[in-house]
C-alpha positions in Angstrom: 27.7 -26.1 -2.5 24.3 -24.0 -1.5 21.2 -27.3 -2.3 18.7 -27.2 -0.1 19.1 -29.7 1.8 23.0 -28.6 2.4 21.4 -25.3 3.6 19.0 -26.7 5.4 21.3 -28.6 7.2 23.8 -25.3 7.8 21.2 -23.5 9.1 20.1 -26.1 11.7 23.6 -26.9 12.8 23.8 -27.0 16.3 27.5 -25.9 16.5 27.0 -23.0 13.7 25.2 -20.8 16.3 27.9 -20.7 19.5 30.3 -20.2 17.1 28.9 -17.4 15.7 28.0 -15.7 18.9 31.6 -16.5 20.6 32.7 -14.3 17.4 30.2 -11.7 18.2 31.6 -11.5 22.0 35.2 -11.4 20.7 33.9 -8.6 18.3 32.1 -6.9 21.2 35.0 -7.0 23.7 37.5 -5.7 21.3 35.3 -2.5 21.2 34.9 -2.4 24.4 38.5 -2.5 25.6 38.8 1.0 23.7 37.2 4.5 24.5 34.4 6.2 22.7 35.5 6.9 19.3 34.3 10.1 19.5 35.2 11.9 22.7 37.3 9.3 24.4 34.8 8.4 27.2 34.0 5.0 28.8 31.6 2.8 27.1 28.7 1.0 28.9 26.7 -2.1 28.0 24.0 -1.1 25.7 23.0 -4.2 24.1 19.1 -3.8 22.4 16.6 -6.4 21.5 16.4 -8.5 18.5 13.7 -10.9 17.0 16.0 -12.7 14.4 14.4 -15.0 12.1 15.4 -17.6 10.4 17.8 -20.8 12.0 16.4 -23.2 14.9 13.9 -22.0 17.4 16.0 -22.3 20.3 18.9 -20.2 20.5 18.9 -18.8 23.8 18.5 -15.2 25.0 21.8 -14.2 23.9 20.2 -14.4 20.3 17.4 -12.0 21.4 20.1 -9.2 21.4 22.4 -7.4 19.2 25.6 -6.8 21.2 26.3 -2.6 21.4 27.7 0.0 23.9 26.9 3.8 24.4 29.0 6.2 25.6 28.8 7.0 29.3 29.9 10.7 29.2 26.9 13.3 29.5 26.7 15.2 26.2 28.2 12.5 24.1 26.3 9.1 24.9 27.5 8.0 21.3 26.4 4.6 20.4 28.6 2.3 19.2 27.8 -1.1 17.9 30.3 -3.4 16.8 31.0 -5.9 13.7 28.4 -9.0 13.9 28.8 -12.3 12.7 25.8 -12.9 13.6 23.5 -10.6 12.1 23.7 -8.6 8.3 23.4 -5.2 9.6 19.6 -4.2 10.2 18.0 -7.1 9.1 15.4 -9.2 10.9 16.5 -12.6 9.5 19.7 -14.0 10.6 22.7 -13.3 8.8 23.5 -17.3 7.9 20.2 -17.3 6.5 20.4 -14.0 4.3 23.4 -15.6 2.6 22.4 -19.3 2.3 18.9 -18.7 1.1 19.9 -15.7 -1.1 23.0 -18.2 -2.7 20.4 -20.6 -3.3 18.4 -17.9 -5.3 20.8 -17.9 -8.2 18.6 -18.0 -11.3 15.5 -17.0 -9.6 12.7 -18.8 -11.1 9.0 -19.6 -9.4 9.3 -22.7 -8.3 12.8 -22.2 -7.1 11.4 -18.7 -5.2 8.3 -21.2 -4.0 10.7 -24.1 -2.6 13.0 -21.9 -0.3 9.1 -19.5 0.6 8.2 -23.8 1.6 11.5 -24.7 3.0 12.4 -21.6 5.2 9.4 -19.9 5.4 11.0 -16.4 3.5 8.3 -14.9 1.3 8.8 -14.5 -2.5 9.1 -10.4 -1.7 11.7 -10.7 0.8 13.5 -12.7 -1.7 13.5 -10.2 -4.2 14.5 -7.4 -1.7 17.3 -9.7 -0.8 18.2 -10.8 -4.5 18.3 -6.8 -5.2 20.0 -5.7 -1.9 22.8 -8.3 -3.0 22.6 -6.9 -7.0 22.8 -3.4 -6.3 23.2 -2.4 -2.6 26.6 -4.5 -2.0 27.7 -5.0 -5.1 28.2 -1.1 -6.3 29.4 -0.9 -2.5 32.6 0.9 -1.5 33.3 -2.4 0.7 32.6 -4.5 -1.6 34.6 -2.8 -4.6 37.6 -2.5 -1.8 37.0 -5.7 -0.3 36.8 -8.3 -2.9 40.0 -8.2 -4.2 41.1 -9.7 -0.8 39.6 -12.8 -2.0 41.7 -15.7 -3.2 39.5 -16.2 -6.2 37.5 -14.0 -8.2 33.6 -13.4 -6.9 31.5 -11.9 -9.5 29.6 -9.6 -8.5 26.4 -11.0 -10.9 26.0 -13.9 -8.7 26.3 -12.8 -5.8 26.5 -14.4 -2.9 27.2 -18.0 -4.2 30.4 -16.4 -5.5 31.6 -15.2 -2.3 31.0 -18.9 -0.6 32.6 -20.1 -3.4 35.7 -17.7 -3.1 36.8 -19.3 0.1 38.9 -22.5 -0.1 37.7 -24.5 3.0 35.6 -27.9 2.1 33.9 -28.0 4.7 30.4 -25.8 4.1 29.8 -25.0 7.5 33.4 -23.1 7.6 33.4 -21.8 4.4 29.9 -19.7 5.7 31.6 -18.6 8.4 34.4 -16.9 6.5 31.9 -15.4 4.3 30.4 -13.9 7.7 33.3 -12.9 9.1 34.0 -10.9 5.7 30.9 -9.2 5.4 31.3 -8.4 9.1 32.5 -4.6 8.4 29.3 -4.0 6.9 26.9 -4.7 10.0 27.4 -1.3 11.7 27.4 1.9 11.4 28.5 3.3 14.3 31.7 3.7 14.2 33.7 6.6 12.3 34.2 4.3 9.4 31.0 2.1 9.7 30.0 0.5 6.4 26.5 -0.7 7.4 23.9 0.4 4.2 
C-alpha cells in the first residue's frame, strides 16, 4: 500500500486536504457547542498559529492554525483544543505525512531513510524520532493498548503504522488514511479531562 510514489501521490492530493480540515471544523464545533469542561463557562475562539510541514505548499490560511477555544470566564480561561485530523498532536509536520512517511519506514535501512530525506524533504533524525515515537511512545500507550482491539484486523504493534493502514478495509488509499486519522484523532490533544495527546 505505502511506495513512494503512492505516498507521494496521497500527500499531494488535492481533495485529501479540505477533507481533512472539514473534519477538523466538525471536530471543533462539536466542542464548541458544549461548556468548559471545567467550570461550565462559555468558550471563545482561540485558534493559535501553526507552520505545518510536509503536503503541498498551498493550503490556505486555515492550515496556518490549529483549531482551539479558551474559556471565557475570569479565573478559569481553560484551554481546550479539540481532536485533529489534521495534525498528530504537537508536531510540526502534518499528520498525513507523519503516518505515510513513517509506514514507508518499515525496515529502516540507509538508502530507504536517504529516499524519503530526497522525496519529502524529512531528515534521517526526524525519522528516527518518528520510527521511535511510533515503537515506543504509541505503541506502550494506554490508547493504543485500548484502542486497537477496535480494529477489524490485528495491527501489530512492531510495524507500526503500516499495520494500522493496513487494518482498515477500504481499497481506496486515500480513504483508508483517513480512517487511520480519524483513529489516532483522540491522541492529538490534551486538553480535555481525558486528553490522550503524549
Amino acid at each position: 500500500m505505502c511506495h513512494n510514489w503512492l505516498a507521494q501521490v496521497l500527500l499531494y492530493d488535492r481533495r485529501l486536504y479540505p477533507l481533512l480540515l472539514q473534519f477538523d471544523r466538525d471536530l471543533a464545533e462539536a466542542v464548541h457547542a458544549a461548556p468548559c469542561w471545567r467550570c461550565g463557562g462559555r468558550l471563545d475562539c482561540a485558534d493559535y498559529p501553526r507552520k505545518p510541514r510536509g503536503g503541498p505548499k498551498d493550503l490556505g490560511e486555515e492550515y496556518d492554525k490549529r483549531l482551539s477555544f479558551c474559556c471565557a470566564r475570569e479565573g478559569c480561561r481553560r484551554r481546550t483544543t479539540p481532536e485533529s485530523v489534521r495534525f498528530l498532536g504537537r508536531k510540526v509536520y502534518l499528520g498525513a505525512m507523519v503516518v505515510l512517511v513513517s509506514a514507508m519506514l518499515q525496515g529502516p535501512t540507509p538508502p530507504r531513510a536517504a529516499r524519503l530525506r530526497e522525496l519529502f524533504g524529512v531528515s534521517e533524525r526526524t525519522l528516527r524520532r518518528w520510527r521511535a515515537w511510533w515503537q515506543t511512545a504509541f505503541a506502550e500507550s494506554p490508547f493504543w493498548k485500548a484502542a486497537r482491539g477496535r480494529l477489524r484486523s490485528p495491527a501489530d504493534g512492531a510495524s507500526l503504522p503500516l499495520s494500522l493502514l493496513e487494518a482498515f478495509a477500504p481499497e481506496v488509499a486515500r480513504e483508508r488514511l483517513v480512517f487511520a486519522l480519524r483513529f489516532l484523532a483522540p491522541v492529538t490533544t490534551a486538553s480535555a479531562p481525558n486528553g490522550q495527546a503524549f
